[in-house]
N, C-alpha and C positions, 0 to 999 in steps of 0.2 A: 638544133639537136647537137648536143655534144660531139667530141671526134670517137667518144668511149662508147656511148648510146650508138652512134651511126655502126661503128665496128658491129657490135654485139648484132646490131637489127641485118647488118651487109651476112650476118653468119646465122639467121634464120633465126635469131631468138626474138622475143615478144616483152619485155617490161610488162605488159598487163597480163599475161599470161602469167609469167611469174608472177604477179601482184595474187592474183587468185588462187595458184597454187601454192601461198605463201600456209605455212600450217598454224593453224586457229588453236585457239586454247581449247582443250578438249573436252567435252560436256559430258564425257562419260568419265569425268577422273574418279579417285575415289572419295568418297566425301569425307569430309571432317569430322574426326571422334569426337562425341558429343561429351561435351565438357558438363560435369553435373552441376546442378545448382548448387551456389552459399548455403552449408546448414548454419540456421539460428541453433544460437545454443537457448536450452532451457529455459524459462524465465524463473530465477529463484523467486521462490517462496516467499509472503512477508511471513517475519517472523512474530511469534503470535505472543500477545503482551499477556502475561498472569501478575496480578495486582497482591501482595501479600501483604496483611494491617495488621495491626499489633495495636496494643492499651498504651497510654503514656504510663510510663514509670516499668514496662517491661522487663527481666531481664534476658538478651540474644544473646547467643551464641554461634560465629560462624564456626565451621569447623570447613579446613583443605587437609588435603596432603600433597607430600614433594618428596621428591628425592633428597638424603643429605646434602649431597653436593650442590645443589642451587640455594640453599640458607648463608646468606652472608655471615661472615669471619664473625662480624660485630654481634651477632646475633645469638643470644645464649640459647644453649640447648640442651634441653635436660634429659638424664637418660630415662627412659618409661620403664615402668615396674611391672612385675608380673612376669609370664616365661612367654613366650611366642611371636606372634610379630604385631606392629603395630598397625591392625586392621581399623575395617569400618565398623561402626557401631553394630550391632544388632537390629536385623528387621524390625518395623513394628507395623503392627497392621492399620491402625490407623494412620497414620505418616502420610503425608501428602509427598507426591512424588512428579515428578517432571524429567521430561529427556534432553539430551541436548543442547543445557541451557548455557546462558550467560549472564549474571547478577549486575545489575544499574546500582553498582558500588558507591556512586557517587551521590546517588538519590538516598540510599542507606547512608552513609555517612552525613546525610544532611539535615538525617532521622536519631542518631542515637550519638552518644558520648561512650569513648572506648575505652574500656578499665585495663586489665592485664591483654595483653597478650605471651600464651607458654608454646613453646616450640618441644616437644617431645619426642625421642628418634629411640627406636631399635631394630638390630638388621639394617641399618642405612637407610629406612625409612623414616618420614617423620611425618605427625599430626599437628596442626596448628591449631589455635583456639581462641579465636580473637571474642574476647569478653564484651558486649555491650548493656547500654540502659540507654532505651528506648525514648526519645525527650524532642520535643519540638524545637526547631533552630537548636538541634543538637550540633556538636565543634568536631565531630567522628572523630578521626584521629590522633587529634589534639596534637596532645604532646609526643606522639611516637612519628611525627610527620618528619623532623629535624634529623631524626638519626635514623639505622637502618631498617629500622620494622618496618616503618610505611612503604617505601618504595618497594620494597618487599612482599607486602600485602597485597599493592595495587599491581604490580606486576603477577601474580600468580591467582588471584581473586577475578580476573577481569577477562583470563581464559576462556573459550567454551569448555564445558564438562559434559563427559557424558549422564549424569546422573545429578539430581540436587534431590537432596529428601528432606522434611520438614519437620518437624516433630515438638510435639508441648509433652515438659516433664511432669511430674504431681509435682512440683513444688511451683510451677506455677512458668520458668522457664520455658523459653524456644529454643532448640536449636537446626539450624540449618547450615546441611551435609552436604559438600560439596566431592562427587565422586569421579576420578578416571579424567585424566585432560583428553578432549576430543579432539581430530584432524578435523571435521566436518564443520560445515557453517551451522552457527546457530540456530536452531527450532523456536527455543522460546526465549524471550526477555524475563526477569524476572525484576519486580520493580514495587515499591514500600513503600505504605502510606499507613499514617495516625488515625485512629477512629476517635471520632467526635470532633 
């Protein structure tokens, strides 16, 4: 026994005494706030495919619109005629219509050969109007790829929209309306294919 052990024990104390009166961790604490489970987020949606076909020898029409400010310098722009502003076409009732969407630009252009494209603004608005003809192992944007129209196209065409309408003219034309850039993910794909 120690000289510190003998002292303590010569002065009535007990080592196991204390050992027992030593204080335990307390069973009555208070419990631990219950931490909530990991939320999963949502599982998006897939996005749902609409197959759009056209004749060979067709002629499309896409139509967007933009603010003036994002049309590149290089880019002519013609002022639009008439008085008001430069809105969407006119409803039509039979017009095929879609929400949400996003055009497979690339799958069209791998369908059609692109004639003019005219850029139109008034009020600081502008309509676009890329001219096609419809053709198997079509060259899409051919020759506007080089300078600024393309990059132009595919950046603003490749958007989600809230709106795309469809619509055949009496002369025999398509055109398809690209309405409102959306924040939201895509709903539908839209994607072109040749019949026959």
């Amino acid at each position: 026994m120690t000289t510190m052990a003998a002292a303590f024990k010569a002065k009535g104390g007990d080592f196991k005494q204390i050992y027992k009166a030593a204080p335990t961790e307390s069973k009555n604490r208070a419990p631990k706030p219950d931490v909530p489970a990991p939320t999963q987020e949502p599982k998006r949606q897939p996005v749902k495919q609409e197959t759009v076909t056209f004749e060979a020898g067709t002629k499309f029409v896409l139509v967007f619109g933009c603010p003036r400010v994002v049309v590149p310098e290089k880019i002519q722009v013609l002022q639009a005629g008439g008085g008001g502003t430069t809105g969407a076409t006119p409803e039509d009732a039979n017009a095929r219509r879609f929400a949400k969407v996003r055009i497979d630009l690339e799958g069209l252009m791998s369908r059609c050969v692109v004639g003019d494209i005219n850029v139109r603004v008034r009020n600081g608005f502008c309509r676009v109007y890329v001219n096609c003809l419809i053709a198997a192992g079509g060259v899409g944007l051919g020759r506007w790829n080089d300078v600024s129209y393309g990059p132009f196209v595919r950046k603003e065409v490749t958007r989600v929209w809230k709106r795309a309408i469809m619509k055949k003219s009496t002369n025999g034309s398509t055109t398809l309306e690209l309405r409102g850039v959306c924040k939201d993910a895509a709903e539908t794909m839209i994607r072109f294919g040749i019949e026959g």
